[in-house]
C-alpha positions in Angstrom: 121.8 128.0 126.8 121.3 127.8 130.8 124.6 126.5 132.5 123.8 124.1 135.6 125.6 123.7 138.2 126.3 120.2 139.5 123.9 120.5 142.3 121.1 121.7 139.7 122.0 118.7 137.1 121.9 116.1 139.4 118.2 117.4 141.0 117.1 117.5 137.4 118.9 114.2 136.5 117.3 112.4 139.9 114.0 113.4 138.8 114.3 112.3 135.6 115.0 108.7 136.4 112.4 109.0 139.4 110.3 109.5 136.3 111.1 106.5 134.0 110.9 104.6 136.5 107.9 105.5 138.4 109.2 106.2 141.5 107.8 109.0 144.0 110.0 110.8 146.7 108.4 108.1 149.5 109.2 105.0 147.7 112.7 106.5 147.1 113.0 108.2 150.3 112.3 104.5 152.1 114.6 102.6 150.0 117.4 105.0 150.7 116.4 104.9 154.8 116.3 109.0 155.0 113.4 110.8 155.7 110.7 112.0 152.7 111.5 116.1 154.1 115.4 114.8 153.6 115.1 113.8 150.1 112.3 116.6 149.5 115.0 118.8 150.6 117.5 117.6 148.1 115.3 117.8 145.2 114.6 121.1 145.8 118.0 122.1 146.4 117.8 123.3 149.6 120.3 120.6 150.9 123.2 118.3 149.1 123.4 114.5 148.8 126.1 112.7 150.7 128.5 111.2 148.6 126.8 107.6 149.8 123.6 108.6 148.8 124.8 109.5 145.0 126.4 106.1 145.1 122.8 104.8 146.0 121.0 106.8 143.8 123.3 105.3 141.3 123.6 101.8 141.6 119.9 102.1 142.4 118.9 103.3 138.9 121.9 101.8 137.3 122.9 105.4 136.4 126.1 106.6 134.7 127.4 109.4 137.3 128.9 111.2 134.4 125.6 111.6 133.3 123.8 112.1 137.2 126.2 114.6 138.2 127.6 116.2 134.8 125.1 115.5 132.2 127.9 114.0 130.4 127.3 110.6 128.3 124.0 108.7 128.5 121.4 108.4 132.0 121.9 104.7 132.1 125.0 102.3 132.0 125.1 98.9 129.7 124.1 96.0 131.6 126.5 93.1 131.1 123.9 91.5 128.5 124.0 94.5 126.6 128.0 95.1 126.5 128.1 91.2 125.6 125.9 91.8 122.8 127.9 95.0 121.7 131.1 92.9 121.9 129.7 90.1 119.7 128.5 92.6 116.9 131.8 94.1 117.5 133.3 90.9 116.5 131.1 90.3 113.5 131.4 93.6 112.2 135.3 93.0 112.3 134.7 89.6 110.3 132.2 91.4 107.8 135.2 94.6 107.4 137.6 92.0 107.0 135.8 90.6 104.0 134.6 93.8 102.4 138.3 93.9 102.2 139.4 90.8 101.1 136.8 91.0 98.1 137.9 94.6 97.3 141.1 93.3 97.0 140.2 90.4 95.2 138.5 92.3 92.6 140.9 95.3 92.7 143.0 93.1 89.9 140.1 92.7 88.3 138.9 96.1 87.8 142.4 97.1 86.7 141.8 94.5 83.9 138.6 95.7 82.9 139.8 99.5 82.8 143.3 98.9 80.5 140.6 96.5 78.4 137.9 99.6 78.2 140.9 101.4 77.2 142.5 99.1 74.2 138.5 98.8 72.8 138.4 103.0 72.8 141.8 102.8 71.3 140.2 100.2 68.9 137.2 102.2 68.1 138.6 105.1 67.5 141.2 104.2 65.1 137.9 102.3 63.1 136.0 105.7 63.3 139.1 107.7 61.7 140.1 104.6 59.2 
């Protein structure tokens, strides 16, 4: 397994989302007001980002900087639709746990019944058998 150094996983990582999202080095050189060479030179590894332009980078790809700099977590963070729609199944699935339990303990009684009834008709049977 190769180890990466921050500077090497966040090259990799910036090409990467340059590549979901179809972006070249000029587009993305424009919109970050540096020169093409500048940002040629970072993706090579030849020079670092500034702090500002890994904050640009991103808020630009909605990037998780865990994941830009570390390679920890996923390359993109939840938009606010997406966490309100994870919170909302939250919720449900709390509803739906809540009354898996209630029925298992509604039927827990019942079971208990059904067993110590299983048991007397065994009982039952097996005294007829030796009778």
């Amino acid at each position: 397994m190769e180890i990466l150094t921050n500077t090497q996983v966040f090259r990799k990582n910036l090409k990467i989302l340059m590549e979901m999202e179809q972006v070249n080095q000029r587009q993305l050189s424009r919109e970050m007001d540096m020169s093409e060479s500048n940002l040629s030179r970072i993706l090579k590894g030849i020079s670092s980002p500034t702090h500002d332009q890994i904050i640009f980078i991103g808020e630009r790809f909605g990037a998780d900087l865990n994941w830009l700099l570390r390679d920890i977590g996923s390359p993109r963070l939840p938009t606010p639709e997406q966490l309100a729609e994870l919170e909302e199944l939250d919720a449900t699935l709390e509803e739906e746990m809540d009354q898996i339990e209630q029925l298992v303990d509604e039927h827990s009684e019942e079971l208990k019944d059904l067993r110590l009834e299983v048991e007397k008709l065994k009982s039952m049977y097996s005294q007829i058998v030796k009778g």
